[in-house]
C-alpha positions as CSV (number, residue, x, y, z in Angstrom):
1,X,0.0,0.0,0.0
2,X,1.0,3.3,-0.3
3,X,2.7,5.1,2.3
4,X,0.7,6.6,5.2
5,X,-2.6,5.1,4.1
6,X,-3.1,2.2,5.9
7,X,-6.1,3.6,8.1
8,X,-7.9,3.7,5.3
9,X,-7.0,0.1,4.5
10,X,-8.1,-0.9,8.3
11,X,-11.8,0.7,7.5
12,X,-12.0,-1.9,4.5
13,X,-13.7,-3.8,7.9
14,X,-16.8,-2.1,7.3
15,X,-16.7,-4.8,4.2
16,X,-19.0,-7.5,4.6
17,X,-17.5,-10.8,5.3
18,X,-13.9,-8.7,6.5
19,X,-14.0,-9.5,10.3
20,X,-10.8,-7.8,11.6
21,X,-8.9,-5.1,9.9
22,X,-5.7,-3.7,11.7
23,X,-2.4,-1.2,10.7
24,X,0.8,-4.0,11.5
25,X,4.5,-2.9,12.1
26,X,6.7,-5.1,10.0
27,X,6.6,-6.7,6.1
28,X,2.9,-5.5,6.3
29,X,1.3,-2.3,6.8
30,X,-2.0,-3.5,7.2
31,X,-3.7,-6.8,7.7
32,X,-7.8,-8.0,7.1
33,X,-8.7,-11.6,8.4
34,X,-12.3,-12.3,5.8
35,X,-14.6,-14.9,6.4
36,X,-16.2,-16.7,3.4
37,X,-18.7,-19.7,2.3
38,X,-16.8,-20.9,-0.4
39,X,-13.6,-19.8,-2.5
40,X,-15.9,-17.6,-5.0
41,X,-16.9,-15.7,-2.0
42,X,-13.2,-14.8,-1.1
43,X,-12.2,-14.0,-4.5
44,X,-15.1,-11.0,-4.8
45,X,-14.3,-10.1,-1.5
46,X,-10.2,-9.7,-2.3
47,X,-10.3,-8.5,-5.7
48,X,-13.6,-6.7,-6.2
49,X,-13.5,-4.7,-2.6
50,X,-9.5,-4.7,-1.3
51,X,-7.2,-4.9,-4.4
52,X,-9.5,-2.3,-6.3
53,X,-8.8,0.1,-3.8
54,X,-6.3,2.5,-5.1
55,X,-3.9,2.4,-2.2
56,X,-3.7,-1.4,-2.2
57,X,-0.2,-1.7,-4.3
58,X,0.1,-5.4,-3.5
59,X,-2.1,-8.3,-1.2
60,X,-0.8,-11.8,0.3
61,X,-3.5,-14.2,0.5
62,X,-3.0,-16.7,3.3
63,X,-5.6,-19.3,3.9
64,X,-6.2,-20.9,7.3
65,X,-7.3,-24.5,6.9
66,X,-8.2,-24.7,10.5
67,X,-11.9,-25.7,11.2
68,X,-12.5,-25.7,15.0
C-alpha cells in the first residue's frame, strides 16, 4: 500500500464478510482476516473490494485450513 494510508485500509472492515482489519508494524502495513462460504466468495471479497482500492499496491492471501 502506499505510504501513510493504511487507516484507510483498516476501514475496508466495514466490508462484509472482513472480520478484523488492523495497521501492522513489520513486512505489512495492514492486515484484514475475511470470512467466506466458499472460494468464489473470497475471491469478490479480495479482488472486487480490497485490491481495487487505489492504495492497495500489492495483497498476500493466506488461507487458514483450520476448522475448530
Amino acid at each position: 500500500m502506499r505510504p501513510g494510508t493504511s487507516e484507510e485500509i483498516v476501514q475496508s472492515r466495514k466490508i462484509k464478510g472482513v472480520t478484523m482489519a488492523n495497521s501492522v508494524l513489520g513486512r505489512f502495513d495492514a492486515i484484514a482476516v475475511i470470512e467466506a462460504d466458499n472460494s468464489e466468495e473470497l475471491t469478490k471479497i479480495i479482488y472486487e473490494m480490497i485490491e481495487a482500492h487505489p492504495n492497495v499496491v500489492h495483497t498476500e492471501t493466506l488461507l487458514s485450513m483450520f476448522t475448530p
